[in-house]
N, C-alpha and C positions, 0 to 999 in steps of 0.2 A: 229529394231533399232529405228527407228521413233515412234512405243508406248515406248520404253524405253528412248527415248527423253521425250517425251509428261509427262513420269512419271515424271521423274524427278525435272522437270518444274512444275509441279501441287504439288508435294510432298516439293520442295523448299519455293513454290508462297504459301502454307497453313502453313509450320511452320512458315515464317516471319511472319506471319498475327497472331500468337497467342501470347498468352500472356511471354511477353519478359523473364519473370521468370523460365517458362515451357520448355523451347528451350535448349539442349544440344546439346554441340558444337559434340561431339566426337560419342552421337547418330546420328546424322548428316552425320557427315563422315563415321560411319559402314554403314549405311541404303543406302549411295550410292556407297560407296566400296563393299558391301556383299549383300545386300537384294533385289536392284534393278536388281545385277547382276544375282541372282537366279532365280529372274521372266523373266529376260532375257533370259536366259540360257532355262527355262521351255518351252518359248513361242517361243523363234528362231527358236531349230532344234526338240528338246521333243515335241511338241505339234504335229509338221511334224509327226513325227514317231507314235504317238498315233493315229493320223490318218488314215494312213499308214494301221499300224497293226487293225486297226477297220477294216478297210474293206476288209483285210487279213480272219477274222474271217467272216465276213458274206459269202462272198464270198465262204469259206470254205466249211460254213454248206450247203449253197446253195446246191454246187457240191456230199456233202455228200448225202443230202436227194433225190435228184435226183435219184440218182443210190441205196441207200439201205436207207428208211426211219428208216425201223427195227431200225438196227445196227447204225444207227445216232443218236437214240434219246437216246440210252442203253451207247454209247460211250459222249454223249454230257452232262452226269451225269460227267463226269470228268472234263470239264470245269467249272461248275456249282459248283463241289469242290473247284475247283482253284479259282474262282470266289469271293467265300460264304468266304475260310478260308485268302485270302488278306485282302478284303475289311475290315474282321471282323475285323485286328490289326491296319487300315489304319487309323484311328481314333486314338488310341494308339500312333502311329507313331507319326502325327500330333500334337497330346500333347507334346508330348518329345520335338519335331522340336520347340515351339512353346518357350520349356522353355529354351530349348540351345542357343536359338536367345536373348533373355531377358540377360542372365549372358554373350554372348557376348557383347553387348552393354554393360553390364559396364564393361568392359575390355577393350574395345574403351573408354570409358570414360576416363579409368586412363588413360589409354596411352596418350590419346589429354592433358590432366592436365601436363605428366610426359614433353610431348614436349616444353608445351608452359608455364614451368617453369624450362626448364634442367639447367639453369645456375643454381637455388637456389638449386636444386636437386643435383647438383656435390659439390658446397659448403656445405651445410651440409652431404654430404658425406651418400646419403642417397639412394644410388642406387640399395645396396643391399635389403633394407627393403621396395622398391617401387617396387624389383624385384619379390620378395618375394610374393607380395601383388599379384601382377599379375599373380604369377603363382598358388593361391591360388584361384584365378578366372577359370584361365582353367582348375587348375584339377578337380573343380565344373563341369566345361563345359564335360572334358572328363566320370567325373564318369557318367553322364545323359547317354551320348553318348553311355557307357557300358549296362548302363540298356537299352537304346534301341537296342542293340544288340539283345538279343534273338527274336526280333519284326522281324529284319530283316531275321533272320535265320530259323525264321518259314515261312517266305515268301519265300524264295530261296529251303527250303527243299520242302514245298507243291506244287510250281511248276512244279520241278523235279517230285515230286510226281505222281501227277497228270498227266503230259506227258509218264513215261512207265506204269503207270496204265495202259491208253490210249491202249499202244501195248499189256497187257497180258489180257484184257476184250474186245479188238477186235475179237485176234484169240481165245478165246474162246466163245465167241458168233456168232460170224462170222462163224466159224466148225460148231456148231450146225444150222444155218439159210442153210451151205452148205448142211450137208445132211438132213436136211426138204425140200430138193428144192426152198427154198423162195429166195435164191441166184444163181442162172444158173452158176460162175465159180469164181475160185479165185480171180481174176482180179479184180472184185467187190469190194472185201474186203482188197486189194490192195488200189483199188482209194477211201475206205473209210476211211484208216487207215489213210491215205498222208493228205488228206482233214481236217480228224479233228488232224491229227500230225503239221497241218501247224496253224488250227484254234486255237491249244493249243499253238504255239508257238507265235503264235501274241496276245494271250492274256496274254500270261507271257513276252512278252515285253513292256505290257502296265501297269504291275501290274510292273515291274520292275522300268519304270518310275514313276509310282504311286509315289514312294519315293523322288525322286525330285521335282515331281508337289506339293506334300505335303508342300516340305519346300517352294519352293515358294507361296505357300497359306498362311505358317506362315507369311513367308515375307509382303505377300501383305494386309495380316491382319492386322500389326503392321505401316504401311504405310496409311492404309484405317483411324486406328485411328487418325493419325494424320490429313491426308487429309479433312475427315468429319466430325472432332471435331471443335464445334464451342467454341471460347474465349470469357467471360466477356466483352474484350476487343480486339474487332475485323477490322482491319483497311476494309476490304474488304464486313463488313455490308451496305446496302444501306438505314437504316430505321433510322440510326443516324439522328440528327438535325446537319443542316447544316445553317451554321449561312450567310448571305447575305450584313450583312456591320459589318464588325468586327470594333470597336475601340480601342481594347487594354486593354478594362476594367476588371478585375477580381476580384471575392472573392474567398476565403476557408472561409466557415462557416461549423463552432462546427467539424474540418476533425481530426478523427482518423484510423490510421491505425499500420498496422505492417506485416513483412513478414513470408511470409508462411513456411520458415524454422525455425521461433523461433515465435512461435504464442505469450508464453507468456511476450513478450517484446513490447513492445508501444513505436514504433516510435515516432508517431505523436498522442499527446492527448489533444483530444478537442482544435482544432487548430482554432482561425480566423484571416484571414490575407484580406486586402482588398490592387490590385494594381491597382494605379489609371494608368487611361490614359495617356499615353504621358510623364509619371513621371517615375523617376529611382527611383526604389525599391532597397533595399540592404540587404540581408540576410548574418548576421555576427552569428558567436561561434566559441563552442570546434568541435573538431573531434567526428563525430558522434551524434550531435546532430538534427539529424535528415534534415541539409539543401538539401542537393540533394535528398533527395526522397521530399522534396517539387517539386522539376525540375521534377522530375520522372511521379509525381500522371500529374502535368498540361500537362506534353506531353502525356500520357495516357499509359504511359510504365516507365519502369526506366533507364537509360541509364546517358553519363556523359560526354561526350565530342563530337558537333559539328565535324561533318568533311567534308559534300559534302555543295552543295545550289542548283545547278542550276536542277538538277532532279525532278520533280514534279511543277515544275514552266512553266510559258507563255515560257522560256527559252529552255525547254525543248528538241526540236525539229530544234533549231537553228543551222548554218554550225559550225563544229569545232574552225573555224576563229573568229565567232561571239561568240562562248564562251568564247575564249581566251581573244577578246576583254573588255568582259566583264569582267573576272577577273581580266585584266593589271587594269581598271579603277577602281574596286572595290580595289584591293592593290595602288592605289592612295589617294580613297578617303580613307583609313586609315594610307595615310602615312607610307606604309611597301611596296613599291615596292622594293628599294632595299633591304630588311629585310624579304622578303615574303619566299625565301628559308629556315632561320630558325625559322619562326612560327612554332611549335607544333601541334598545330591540327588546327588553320587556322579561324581567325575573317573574315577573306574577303570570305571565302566560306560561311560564315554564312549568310553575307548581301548580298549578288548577286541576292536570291528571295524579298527584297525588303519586309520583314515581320513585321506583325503588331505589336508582340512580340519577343523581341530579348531577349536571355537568356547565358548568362554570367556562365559556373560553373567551378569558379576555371579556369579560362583562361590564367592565370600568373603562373601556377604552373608549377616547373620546370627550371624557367628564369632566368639568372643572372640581378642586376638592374639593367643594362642599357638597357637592351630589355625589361623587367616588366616596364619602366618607358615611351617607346614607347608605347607600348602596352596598358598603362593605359589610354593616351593621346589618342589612338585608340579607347578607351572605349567610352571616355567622347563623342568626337565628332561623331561618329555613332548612340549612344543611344539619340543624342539630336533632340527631335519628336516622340521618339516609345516609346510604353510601356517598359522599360525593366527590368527587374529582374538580380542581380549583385549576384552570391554567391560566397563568399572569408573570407579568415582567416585575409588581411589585411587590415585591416582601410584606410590607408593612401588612396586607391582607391574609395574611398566609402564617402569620407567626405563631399562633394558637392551632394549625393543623397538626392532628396526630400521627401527619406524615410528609416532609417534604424532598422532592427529589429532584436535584438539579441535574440537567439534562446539557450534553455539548457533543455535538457532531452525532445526535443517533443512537450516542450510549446514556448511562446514569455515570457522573461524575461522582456524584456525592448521595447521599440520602440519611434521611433521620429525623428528629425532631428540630423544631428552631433552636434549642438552646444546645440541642447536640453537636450541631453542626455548627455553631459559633465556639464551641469550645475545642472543634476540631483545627478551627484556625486555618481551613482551607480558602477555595476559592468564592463557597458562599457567604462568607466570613466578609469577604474585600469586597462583596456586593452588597449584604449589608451595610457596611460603612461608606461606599457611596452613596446607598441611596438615601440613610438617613444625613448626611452632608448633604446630598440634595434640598432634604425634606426640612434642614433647618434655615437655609438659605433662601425658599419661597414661601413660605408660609411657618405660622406658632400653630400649639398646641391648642390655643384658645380659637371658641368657634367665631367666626366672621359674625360681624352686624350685618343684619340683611334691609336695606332699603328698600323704599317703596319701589322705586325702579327699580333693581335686583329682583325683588318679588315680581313682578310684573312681566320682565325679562323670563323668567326661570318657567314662567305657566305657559308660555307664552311658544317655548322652545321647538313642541313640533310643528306648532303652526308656522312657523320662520322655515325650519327644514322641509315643511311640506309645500310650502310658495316656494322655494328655491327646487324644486325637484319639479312642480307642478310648470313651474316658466319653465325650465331647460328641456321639457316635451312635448311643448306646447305647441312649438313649431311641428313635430312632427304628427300629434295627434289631430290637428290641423289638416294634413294632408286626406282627411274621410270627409271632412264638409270644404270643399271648394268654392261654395258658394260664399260664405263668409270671409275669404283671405284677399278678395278681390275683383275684378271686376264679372259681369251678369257672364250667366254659361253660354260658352260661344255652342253653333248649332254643329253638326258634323260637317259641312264641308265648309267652314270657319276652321274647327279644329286641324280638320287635313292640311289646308290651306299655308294656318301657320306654323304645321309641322314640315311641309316644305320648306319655307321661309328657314327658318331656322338648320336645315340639313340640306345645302346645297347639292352636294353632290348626290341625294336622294330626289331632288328636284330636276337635276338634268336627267338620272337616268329613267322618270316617272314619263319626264318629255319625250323620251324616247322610246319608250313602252306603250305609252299607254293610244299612240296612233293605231301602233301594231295590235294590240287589244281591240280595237275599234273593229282595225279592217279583219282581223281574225271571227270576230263578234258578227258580223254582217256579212260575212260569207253562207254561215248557216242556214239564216233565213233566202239567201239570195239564189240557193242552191233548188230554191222552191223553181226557179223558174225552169231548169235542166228537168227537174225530177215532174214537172207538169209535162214537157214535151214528151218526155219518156213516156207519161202514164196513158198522154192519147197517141200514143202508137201503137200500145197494145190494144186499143178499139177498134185496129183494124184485122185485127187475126181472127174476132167473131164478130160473123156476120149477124148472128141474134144478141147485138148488144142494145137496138132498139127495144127487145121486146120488153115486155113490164117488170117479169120477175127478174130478171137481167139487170135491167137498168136498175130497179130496184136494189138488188145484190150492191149494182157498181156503188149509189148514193149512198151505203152505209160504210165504205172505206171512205169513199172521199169526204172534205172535209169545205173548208172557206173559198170565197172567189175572188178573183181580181175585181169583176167589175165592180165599181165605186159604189153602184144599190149595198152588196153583202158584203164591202172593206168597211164600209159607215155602220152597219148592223153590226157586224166584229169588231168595230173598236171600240164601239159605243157602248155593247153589249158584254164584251169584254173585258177588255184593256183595263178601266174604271175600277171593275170590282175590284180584280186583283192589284191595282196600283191602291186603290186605298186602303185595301185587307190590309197589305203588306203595309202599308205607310203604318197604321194602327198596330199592327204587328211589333212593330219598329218602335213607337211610342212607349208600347207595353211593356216590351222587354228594356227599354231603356229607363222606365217608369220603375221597374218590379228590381234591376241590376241596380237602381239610386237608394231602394227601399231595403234591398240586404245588404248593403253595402256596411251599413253600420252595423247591427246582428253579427258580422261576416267578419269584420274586422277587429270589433270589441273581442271576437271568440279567439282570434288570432294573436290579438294584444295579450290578452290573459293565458295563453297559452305559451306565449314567450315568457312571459311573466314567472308560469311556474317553472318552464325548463329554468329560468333565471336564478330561481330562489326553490331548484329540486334539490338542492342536500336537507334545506331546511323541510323541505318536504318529506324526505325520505326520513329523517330524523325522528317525523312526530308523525310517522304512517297516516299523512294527508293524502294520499293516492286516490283512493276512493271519494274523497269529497271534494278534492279538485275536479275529478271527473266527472261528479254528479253541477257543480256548479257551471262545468262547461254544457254539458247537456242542458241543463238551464237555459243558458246566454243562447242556444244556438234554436230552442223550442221559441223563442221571443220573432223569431223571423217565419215560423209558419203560416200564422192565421195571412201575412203577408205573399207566400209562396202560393197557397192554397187559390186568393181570390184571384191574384196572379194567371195563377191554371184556369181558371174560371173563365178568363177573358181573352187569354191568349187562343185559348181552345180551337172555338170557333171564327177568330181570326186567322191561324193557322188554318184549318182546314178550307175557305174562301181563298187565301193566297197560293193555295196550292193547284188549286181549281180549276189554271189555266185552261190546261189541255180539255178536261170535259167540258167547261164552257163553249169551248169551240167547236165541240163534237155538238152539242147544243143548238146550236148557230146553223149546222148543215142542213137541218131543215129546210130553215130558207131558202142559201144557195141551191138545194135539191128543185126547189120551186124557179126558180129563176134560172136554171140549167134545162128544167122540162119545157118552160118555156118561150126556150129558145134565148135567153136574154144576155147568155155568155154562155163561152166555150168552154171544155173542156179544159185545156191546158189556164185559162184564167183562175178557174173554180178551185185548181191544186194550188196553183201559185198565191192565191191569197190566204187558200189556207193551210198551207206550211207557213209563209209568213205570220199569218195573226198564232198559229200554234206556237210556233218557235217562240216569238216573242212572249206569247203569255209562260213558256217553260223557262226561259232565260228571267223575267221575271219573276216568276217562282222560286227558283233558284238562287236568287238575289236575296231576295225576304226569308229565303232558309237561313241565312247566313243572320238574321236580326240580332240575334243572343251575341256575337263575336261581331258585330257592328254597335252594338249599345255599349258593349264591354270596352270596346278603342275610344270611344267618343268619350267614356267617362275615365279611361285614365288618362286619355289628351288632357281634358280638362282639369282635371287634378293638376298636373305638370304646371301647366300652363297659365292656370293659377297661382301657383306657389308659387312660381316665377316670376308671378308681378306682384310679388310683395315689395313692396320697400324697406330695406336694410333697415331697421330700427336703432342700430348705431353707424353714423355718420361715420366716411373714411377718411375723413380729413382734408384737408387744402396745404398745409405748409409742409414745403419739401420736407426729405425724408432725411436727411443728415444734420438740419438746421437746428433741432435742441439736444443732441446728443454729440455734436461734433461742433468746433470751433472754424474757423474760417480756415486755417489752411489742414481741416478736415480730420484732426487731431480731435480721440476723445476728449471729454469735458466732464467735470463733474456734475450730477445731476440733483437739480436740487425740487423736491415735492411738495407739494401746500395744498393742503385742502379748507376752501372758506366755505362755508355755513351749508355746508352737504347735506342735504335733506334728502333722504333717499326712502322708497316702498316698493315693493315685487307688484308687477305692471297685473297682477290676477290677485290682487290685496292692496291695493291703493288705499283704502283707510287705514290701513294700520303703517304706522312710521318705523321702520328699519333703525337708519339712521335721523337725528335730529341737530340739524345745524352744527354739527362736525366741524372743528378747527382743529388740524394738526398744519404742522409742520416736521419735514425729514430733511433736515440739513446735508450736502455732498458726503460723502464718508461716515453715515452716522447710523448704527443700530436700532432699530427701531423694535421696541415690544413691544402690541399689543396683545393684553390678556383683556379677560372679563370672564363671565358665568356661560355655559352653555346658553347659546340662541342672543345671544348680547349685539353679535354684529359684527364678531372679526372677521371671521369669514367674506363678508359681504363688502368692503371695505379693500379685500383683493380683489373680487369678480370687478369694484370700481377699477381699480387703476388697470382689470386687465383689459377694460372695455367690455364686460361680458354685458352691462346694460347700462341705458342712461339716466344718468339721476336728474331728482325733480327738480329741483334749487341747488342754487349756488356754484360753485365751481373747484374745477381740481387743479392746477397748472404743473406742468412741468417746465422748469426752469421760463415761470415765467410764461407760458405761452399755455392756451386751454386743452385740455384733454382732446375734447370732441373735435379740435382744428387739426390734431396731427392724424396723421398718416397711421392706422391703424396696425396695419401689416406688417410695416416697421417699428412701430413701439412696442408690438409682443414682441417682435426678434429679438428686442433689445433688452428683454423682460423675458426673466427666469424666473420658473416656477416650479416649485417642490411641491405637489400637489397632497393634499391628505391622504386620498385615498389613489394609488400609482392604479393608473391604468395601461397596460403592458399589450400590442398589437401583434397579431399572428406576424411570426418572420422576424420581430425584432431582438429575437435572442438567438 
């Protein structure tokens, strides 16, 4: 748990540090949901078991050679098989693992895209064709998976292979070595068969792991690149130049550039820009004319919005109290402490490290004027002494800069002061003049009266943006407690059960498998009964197999008996412990995989979180305290892992136990063989049977960790799945308020009566209150208000994104919640504020 911290941490602490372009959110989140989990998984209890079985095998051969060098080295050509024909596909393997992990990542990708755009994704009604998309990814994923099939089954047959080889090239070399004399009694070939039967069993448990070490090799492959790939642009280099009195002064001389998803397009060409020190710079244009990747190149990443300060600062390390303090005073000196609630992304976190260069992008964006007119005023008096750099579409912020430069296609159009460049009569000129036509057209010079509702509205703002961000992840933050979304947790073969049900074609071919597993399964033990005739045939090549030390010899190979006295003693004395080790075993790990799951998952959320918002990371050199914060979240799951170990311990070692239990057990049958009370050929056949099965058993409860792990993501699924749509899809045909009878559009006409609306995780506080509009067929409709007012919310109504508490909305007439959902987004176009843009759509 501790190197799967450490990974994590190191795997986190190397993609922030790369270049901001290179970083995907949603590889991010698979590589800590799936690929760390593997090497976990490989390294917890697989690595134990390979161990294990390593010295299973030497140990083996030891015992082998000891007692018949011959017949060891004739019989150790079977391992040598098993050995040669694993290893040979294990490479094969390893490719395959390597590419199914590649097309999972982008299938995480779309997924992260599909989340962290689902409102546009439901209004363009585009679920199906993102569904679509996705599943066009796994079945990529699945078809690999099929071609790696035969890889496995040549692993699993040569195994097998190679272990009854084992039995029919013992006894017959072993016969021959008996009557050469080079072996004095069966017994021999007894403790040779067992030695290398246990040598071949521990090495097909290590070739069986093989397949999981593999994927965690791909895993930690696709991790290493990350981890020791160095960036162009690397915050954690130590050979940068490190500047000792900064002043604020900057050039771009002859800067071109362009991104590396559209090489042939030119940002920025043949740029020179000089900011003087301690002077406001202003960078004006159109959209896309290259001004925030100017922000981008100087903070040495691309990024676009401010949002911490005190992280990377003298500040750093100060009590909670002294931060705070620091921010009340820093929301002074801008004159937003009471307004600091509905800032956007937060000028006051910007100046708390006291920076040489303040940078401004687009800071007003979003604001109604009376907070854009705060907010400018904030501008003006922080920026007066520092360098700063101002990027914005509106002049009116910008007119007092000692320096503006308008910007078109990449190059400087124009540049100078405000009155210079209005006396130039250019193109900045014509953009002043629209936008003060604008500016006289929505609003006067005189400040607005603010109402008690306005005021109330305005404090009110983030908490509005934070319920509407807090609902739209709700659903998916949801998916860690299953217990909550639905009905009680089904048991694992519940789970299985209705994972059949749901995947037919996985259910016929389970029906037709899983015979052949049976009869496959019950061959091994059944083989007890060939392998007992054989063993009392060899009692008849020495005639001193009566005598004491003899027979004594023979009772320390063999092992359980048929007769029903020592089957009742071995199953009773057996079977028991290790069915209920393992059942406990099985509890534990499903108990301990419920208990990090949150730990586990919180660590993965916030770790998306920063690849989400790494420019702003990179920005204000959060690296470091991101990092320290996730090693945080991830020490929270120890004391949980620790008692975990504590309990699984010694149920693990009980469930593994089979086989010595029943070497245990021979006691008995020894007693009940001397006298007289069953034969030979009975006393092997019951105990390879109670062996077998206590090793098949074993081997079962090895699997506990990847048995609790299925169970709880069935159940997740499975659960979320029986949630109830909390917007109704309607009942009235689909053309009937949008089309006339001979099926001809219709004009639509909108009404909302006494709409009373609140975000379903803030039900006391009232959104909307008793709302009456009216939008007549053909008719323009504005609504404005103040930040956090409600217009926003107002769309999410008509586009169905939740249901309101009161009253009602109709379209033409007929209720929102009665129509057909999927067809009145169709029908409903949306410009959404914030464009969310889908890998492949450009």
């Amino acid at each position: 748990m501790n190197r799967s911290r450490r990974l994590r941490a190191s795997y986190l602490k190397s993609a922030i540090h790369q270049d901001t372009r290179l970083v995907s959110q949603g590889k991010v989140a698979e590589n800590f949901a799936s690929s760390i989990n593997s090497i976990e998984d490989a390294l917890a209890e697989k690595l134990g078991v390979v161990m294990q079985a390593g010295s299973t095998v030497i140990v083996s051969l030891i015992i082998a050679f000891v007692h018949s060098w011959q017949l060891t080295l004739v019989l150790f050509s079977t391992i040598m098989l098993l050995f040669i024909s694993n290893f040979g596909t294990a490479a094969l393997d390893a490719c395959f693992e390597q590419k199914i992990q590649q097309i999972e990542e982008s299938a995480a990708n779309l997924a992260e895209e599909v989340f962290n755009g689902i409102r546009m994704v439901m209004a363009c009604v585009a679920e199906s064709k993102l569904v679509d998309d996705y599943t066009t990814i796994l079945e990529a994923a699945r078809i690999k998976k099929m071609q790696k099939s035969p890889i496995l089954a040549v692993q699993f047959s040569m195994s097998y292979f190679a272990l009854l080889s084992s039995y029919a090239l013992a006894f017959w070399y072993g016969t021959i070595l008996l009557n050469q004399g080079k072996i004095t009694s069966g017994g021999t070939i007894v403790i040779v068969i067992f030695s290398i039967n246990q040598g071949t069993n521990g090495m097909r448990k290590i070739l069986l792991i093989y397949g999981i070490l593999s994927k965690a090799r791909a895993a930690s492959i696709n991790l290493k690149k990350v981890i020791k790939s160095t960036s162009t642009i690397n915050s954690l280099s130590s050979g940068d130049v490190i500047l000792e009195n900064i002043r604020g002064e900057m050039k771009l001389h002859d800067i071109s550039y362009f991104y590396p998803s559209r090489p042939s397009v030119n940002v920025l060409d043949h740029l020179n820009i000089r900011f003087e020190a301690g002077k406001m710079t202003a960078i004006v244009g159109t959209s896309g004319s290259g001004k925030s990747t100017i922000v981008g190149l100087i903070e040495r990443c691309i990024f676009y919005n401010v949002a911490r300060g005190l992280y990377g600062t003298s500040f750093e390390n100060c009590s909670d109290k002294d931060k705070r303090d620091l921010v009340v005073k820093s929301c002074m000196d801008v004159e937003a402490h009471a307004f600091i609630k509905s800032l956007p992304d937060g000028i006051a976190r910007a100046i708390i490290s006291s920076p040489e260069i303040l940078i401004f992008d687009e800071a007003t964006s979003g604001l109604d004027i009376e907070s854009e007119r705060i907010v400018e005023a904030a501008i003006k008096k922080v920026s007066t002494g520092m360098t700063s750099i101002v990027i914005t579409h509106k002049l009116s912020l910008v007119q007092k800069a000692d320096q503006i430069v308008l910007f078109k296609n990449g190059t400087v159009l124009e540049s100078g002061t405000h009155q210079s460049l209005l006396a130039m009569n250019g193109k900045y000129a014509q953009l002043d003049e629209a936008q003060r036509l604008d500016e006289t057209i929505q609003c006067t010079d005189q400040p607005l009266e603010k109402s008690e509702s306005q005021e109330e509205n305005k404090i009110n703002v983030t908490k509005l943006q934070l319920d509407e961000v807090a609902q739209s992840t709700k659903d998916f933050d949801g998916i860690s407690t299953p217990a909550t979304l639905g009905p009680p947790r089904s048991s694992l073969f519940q789970s299985l059960w209705l994972s059949l049900l749901d995947h037919r074609v996985l259910m016929r071919l389970f029906a037709a498998v899983v015979p052949i597993c049976v009869i496959a399964g019950g061959v091994y033990p059944a083989q007890a009964i060939i392998f007992g005739h054989s063993v009392s045939r060899l009692g008849k090549f020495d005639s001193n197999i009566q005598k004491t030390e003899n027979f004594g010899s023979l009772m320390y190979i063999l092992a359980l008996v048929v007769s029903w006295r020592l089957a009742l003693v071995g199953l009773f004395g057996n079977v028991p412990v290790i069915l209920l080790a393992g059942y406990l075993r099985v509890r534990s790990a499903s108990a301990k995989s419920k208990a990090l799951s949150g730990p586990l998952l919180n660590s993965a959320k916030y770790a998306s979180e920063v690849i989400g918002a790494v420019r702003t990371v990179a920005a204000l050199t959060m690296e470091d305290e991101v990092c320290l914060q996730l090693d945080k979240r991830m020490q929270e799951s120890l004391p949980v892992f620790y008692k975990n170990i504590l309990i699984t311990m010694p149920l693990f070692a009980f469930s593994e136990s089979g086989a010595f239990l029943g070497m245990a057990i021979f006691w008995y049958g020894g007693n009940l063989l001397a006298n007289g009370k069953l034969e030979t050929v009975e006393l092997w056949i019951v105990f390879l049977a109670i062996l077998s099965g206590g090793e098949g058993a074993a081997e079962f409860f090895a699997s506990s960790r990847s048995i609790s792990q299925a169970d709880d993501s069935i159940n997740k699924i499975l659960c979320l799945r029986s949630r109830a749509a909390s917007i109704p899809d309607g009942i009235t045909p689909q053309q009937e308020n949008y089309n006339d009878e001979k099926g001809r559009e219709t004009p639509v006409f909108i009404e909302f009566q006494g709409v009373t609306f609140s975000y379903p995780n803030s039900l006391q506080h009232l959104v909307l209150k008793e709302i009456d509009v009216s939008i007549e067929p053909g008719q323009n409709l504005a609504i404005v208000g103040p930040s956090g007012s409600g217009k926003s919310t107002i769309i999410a109504l008509l586009e169905k994104f939740y249901t309101i508490n009161d009253g009602s909305i109709l379209i033409n007439s007929s209720p929102l919640n009665e129509i057909d959902t999927q067809y009145h987004r169709s029908q409903t176009g949306l410009v959404s504020q914030n464009t969310t843009l889908f890998e492949g759509t450009l």
